[in-house]
C-alpha positions, 0 to 999 in steps of 0.5 A: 928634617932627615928621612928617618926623623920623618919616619919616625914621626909618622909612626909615631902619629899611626900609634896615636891614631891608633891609641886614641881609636882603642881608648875611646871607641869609634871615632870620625876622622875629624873626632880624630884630629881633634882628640890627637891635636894633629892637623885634618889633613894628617889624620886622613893621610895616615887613616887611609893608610891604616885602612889600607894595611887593614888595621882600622876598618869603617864601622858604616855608621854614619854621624851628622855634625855641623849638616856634615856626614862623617863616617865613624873608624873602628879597630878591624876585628878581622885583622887577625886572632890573638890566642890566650894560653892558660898554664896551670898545674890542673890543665892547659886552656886555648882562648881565642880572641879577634882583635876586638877582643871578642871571645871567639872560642875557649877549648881544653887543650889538656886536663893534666899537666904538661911541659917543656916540648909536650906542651909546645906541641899542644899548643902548636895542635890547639892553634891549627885546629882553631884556626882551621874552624874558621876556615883560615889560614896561619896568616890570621895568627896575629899574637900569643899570650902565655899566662902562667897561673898562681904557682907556675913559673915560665922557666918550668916549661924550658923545650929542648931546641934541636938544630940536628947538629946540636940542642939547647934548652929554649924558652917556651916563649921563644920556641913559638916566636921562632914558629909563628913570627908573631909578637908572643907577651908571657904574663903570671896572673898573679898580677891581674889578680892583685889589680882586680883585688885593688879596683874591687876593693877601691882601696887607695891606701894600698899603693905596694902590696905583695901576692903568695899564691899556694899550691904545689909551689909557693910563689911570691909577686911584690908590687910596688907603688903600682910597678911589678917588682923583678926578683930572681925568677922573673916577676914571680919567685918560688918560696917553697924552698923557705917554707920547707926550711930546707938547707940549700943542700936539700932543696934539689932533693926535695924539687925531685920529691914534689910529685910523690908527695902531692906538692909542698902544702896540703889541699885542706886548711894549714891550722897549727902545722909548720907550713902554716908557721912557716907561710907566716915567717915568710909574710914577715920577712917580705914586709921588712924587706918591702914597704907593703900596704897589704899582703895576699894570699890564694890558693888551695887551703887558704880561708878566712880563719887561716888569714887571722892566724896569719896577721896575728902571727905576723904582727907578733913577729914584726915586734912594733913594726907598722903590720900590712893587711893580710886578705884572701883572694877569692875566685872573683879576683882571679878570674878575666886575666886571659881578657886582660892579657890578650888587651897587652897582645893586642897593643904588641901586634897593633903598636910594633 
């Protein structure tokens, strides 16, 4: 076999080891081998070689099987961090994670909301302040996670990049990936809601289903058969524009009036008014376009009563077409996506 085919089998067998340690806790060597299928003496070679590069770590608990003592290997907490940021129009939150993903810290970087280079820059500060109370150094930075909350988009927080010469519009993703050389994962938490709605409700029946988020943008995620759709913007598009019922003319005018006005729907309940009307044409047009078992709503305003307006609403329009459930999300449904983000993180870091 060519060198690089042998180099490629042995990373290969690393992310198993690897794998196989993070799915079922501590295991022995010989547990190892004998959940991988690799051979006794495979796994001790590539096991001290994760030691050796820090990545696993020996627990000091000792087990007997068979009059034998072994010693049981766990994920090295202290490999390095994995710091969550979380996006939103109310603040921007810093977790920081071990790579046992033990919540180590959680901070309020700001209150308001931030963009483009303001926001690069408290990162940035979050970061060395955190990393400075562990008395470390930026050698402990091991990945990021970006999670953009229910009506954020990632193409909102674009930083201008200058090389002194010349300047761009870079994405916040790539502008820390050139400062910390770190794996950087951007996620919507849109999608770990959705997945928590479904695992609480145990609802087997709902293989596609699409989540509205309403806030000062409205913005759209569709699920398919347990996949993340892409649509125009990334996985998340904004509706507003639709629900405003503006020209394509207008809707740059209206971008630049969002402030002023507070966004585009009210804080309180919607009953009778268009945005009401218009949140429900909306729900109708996702359903023939895609397959949906069920439709979610969340954000400021969004109740029980305005959730069986809308399915009545929706049905009527459908006109005969098989109507998808409409349920609301709570804040329970909402809540660990930081923990479930810096899990991607971490397999970024550990399987790169």
């Amino acid at each position: 076999m060519k060198k690089s085919g042998l180099h490629d089998m042995k990373r290969k067998n690393r992310q198993l080891i690897m794998r196989t340690v993070l799915e079922h806790g501590a295991l022995s060597r010989i547990e190892i081998a004998g959940r991988t299928e690799l051979s006794p003496s495979t796994v001790s070679s590539l096991v001290g070689e994760l030691l050796a590069d820090g990545l696993l770590t020996e627990s000091g608990v000792r087990i007997s099987t068979a009059g034998r003592s072994r010693t049981e290997l766990t994920v090295n907490a202290d490999y390095g961090y994995i710091i969550v940021v979380e996006i939103g129009r109310k603040g921007i939150y810093l977790t920081r994670f071990d790579m046992a993903l033990q919540n180590r810290e959680s901070i309020c970087l700001s209150e308001t909301f931030s963009d483009g280079n303001e926001l690069l820059a408290l990162i940035s500060e979050g970061i060395v302040k955190s990393l400075e109370r562990e008395a470390q150094q930026y050698g402990v930075l091991a990945g990021l996670g970006l999670l953009f909350q229910e009506d954020m988009r990632a193409c909102d927080f674009n930083v201008m990049y200058s090389t002194g010469v010349s300047s761009a519009s870079i994405s916040l993703r790539e502008s820390l990936i050139t400062q910390y050389r770190v794996p950087v994962v951007e996620e919507y938490s849109q999608v770990y809601t959705v997945t928590n709605a479904l695992n609480r409700s145990s609802d087997e029946a709902v293989r596609s289903s699409a989540h509205i988020a309403v806030g000062a943008n409205v913005v759209a995620s569709v699920t398919v058969e347990g996949k993340l759709l892409p649509l125009r913007e990334g996985f998340c598009a904004d509706m507003a524009p639709f629900l405003e019922g503006l020209s394509l003319e207008e809707q740059d005018s209206a971008a630049g009036q969002k402030e002023k006005r507070g966004g585009f729907l009210p804080a309180q309940p919607m009953a009778g008014t268009r945005q009401e009307r218009n949140l429900g044409r909306i729900i109708a047009v996702l359903c023939m376009m895609f397959p949906l078992d069920a439709v979610f709503v969340s954000g400021p305003g969004v109740d029980e009563r305005l959730v069986r307006r809308l399915s009545a609403q929706v049905k009527k329009q459908l006109s005969g077409r098989q109507s998808p459930g409409i349920l609301r999300l709570d804040q329970k449904d909402m809540s660990q996506a930081a923990d479930a983000l810096a899990a991607r993180v971490r397999e970024s870091v550990l399987f790169a």
